[in-house]
N, C-alpha and C positions, 0 to 999 in steps of 0.2 A: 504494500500500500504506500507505503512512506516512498521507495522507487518510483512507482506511480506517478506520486504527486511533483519529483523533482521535475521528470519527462513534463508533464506539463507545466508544470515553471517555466523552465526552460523555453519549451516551446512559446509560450504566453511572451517570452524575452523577447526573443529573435522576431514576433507580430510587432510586437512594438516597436523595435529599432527598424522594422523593415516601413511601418506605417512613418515613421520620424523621419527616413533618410528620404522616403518618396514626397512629403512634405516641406522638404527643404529642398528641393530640386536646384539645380545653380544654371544660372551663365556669364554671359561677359560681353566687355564690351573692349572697341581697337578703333585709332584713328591716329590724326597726325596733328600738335600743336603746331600753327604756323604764325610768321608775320601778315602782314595784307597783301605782300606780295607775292604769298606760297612758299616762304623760305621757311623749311622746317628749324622748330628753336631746340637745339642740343637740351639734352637735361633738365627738359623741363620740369615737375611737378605736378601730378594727375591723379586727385583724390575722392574716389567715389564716398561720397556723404549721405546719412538716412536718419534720419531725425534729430539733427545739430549734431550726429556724434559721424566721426573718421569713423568706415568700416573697412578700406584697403586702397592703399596708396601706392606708387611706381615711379619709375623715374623715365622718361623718355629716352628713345639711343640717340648718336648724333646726326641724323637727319628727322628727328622730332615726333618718331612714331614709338606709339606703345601699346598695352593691350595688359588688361585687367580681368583676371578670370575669378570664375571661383565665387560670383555673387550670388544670392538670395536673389528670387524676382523680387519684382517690387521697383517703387520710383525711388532715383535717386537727383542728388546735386551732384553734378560733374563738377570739381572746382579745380582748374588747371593755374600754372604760374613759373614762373621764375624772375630773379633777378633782373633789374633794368627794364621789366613788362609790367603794364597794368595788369592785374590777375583778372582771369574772367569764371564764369559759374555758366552752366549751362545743365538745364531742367532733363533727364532722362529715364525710359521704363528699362530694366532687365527682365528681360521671359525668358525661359527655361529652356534648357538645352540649346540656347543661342546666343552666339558671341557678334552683338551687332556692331558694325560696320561706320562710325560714324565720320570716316572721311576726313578732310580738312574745316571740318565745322569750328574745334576750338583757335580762334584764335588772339591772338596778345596781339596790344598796341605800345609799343614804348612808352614806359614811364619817362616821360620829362624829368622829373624831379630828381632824377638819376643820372644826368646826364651834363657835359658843356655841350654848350651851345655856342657857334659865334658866329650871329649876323651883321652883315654888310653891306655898304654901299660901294658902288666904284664910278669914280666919275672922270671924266675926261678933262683934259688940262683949262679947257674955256667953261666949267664947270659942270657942263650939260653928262648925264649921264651915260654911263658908257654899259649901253646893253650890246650882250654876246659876247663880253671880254670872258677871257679863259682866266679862271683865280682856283688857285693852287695853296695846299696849307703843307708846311712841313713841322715834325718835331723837333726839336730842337734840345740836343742832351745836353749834360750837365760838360763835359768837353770840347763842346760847341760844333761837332757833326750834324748834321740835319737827315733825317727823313722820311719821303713822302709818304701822307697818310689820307690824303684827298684830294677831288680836283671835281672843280663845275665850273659850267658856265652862267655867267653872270643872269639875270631877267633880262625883258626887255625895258626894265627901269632900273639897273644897273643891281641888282641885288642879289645877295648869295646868303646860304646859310651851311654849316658844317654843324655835324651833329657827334660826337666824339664822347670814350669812355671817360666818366670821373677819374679824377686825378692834379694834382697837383704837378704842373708841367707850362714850358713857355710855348709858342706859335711863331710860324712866321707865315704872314699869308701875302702871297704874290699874283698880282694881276697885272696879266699881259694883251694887248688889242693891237696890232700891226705892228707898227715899230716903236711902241709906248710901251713902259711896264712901270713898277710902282712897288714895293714891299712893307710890309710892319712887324711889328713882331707885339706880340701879347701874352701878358704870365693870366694863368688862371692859375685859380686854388680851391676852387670845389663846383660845386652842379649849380649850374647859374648859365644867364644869357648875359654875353657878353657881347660888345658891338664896335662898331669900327668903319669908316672910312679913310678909303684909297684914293688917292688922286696923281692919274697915270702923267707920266714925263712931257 
């Protein structure tokens, strides 16, 4: 009798663990963090969230894709991020035994506030602005070697802007338009817009 009753325990076990595991069914979800321009972001941060709590988090590779298995259906907050990006959130369902596909849906915009910035003017010697001129930035080390880390071309109302990692570091920005050119140089010290006019030879 006592034998009896373990066999059905037992048995009664393995109903329940088999009722529990079929209840919790999983899938997953894969895509690619990008900029707006489809450049995938290395190492990003992609954390599926369900009721204000982290339930499993990843790191992206370096072309910006990743892939999160192993969830409970159910809705979730996609919350994706890294460094120098505004972070974004994006509304999502898991269903069961599927790992959906969401593409290049998350994506980051640069955080400003992480950043130098250095906008400009460039104007031609009778002061009219000089749209199309070519302006070039270099770095500028502590032995006084230079090199190049950017290059546009001016607006058509003579204007340029460089967008560069924080740091404490000098510039030198050079604008050139036919046989004119023109140089400065500028120390930054932290995440700020910084400004400047050139005015060519």
């Amino acid at each position: 009798m006592r034998f009896y009753s373990k066999i059905v325990l037992f048995g009664a076990t393995l109903l329940t663990l088999s009722i529990s595991m079929n209840a919790q069914e999983t899938g997953g979800l894969k895509g690619k963090v990008r900029t707006a321009k489809g450049e995938g972001i290395a190492a990003a941060t992609v954390t599926a969230r369900q009721n204000g709590e982290d339930v499993k988090s990843t790191t992206a590779d370096a072309k910006g894709n990743f892939v999160l298995e192993n969830l409970k259906t159910g809705d979730y907050n996609l919350v994706f991020s890294k460094s120098g990006y505004s972070s974004g959130v994006l509304s999502i369902e898991v269903k069961k035994n599927k790992t959906r596909d969401l593409g290049g849906r998350l994506v980051l915009s640069v955080d400003q506030g992480t950043q130098i910035i250095i906008k400009g003017s460039v104007f031609a010697a009778d002061g009219r602005s000089a749209g199309g001129a070519k302006v070039e930035i270099e770095r500028i080390s502590s032995d006084g070697s230079a090199k190049k880390v950017g290059s546009v071309v001016a607006s058509y109302s003579g204007e340029f802007t460089f967008r560069l990692a924080e740091g404490e570091t000098k510039y030198r920005v050079t604008a050139s338009m036919k046989d004119s050119t023109a140089s400065k140089e500028i120390e930054v010290t932290s995440a700020a817009i910084y400004r400047l006019a050139i005015t060519l030879n």
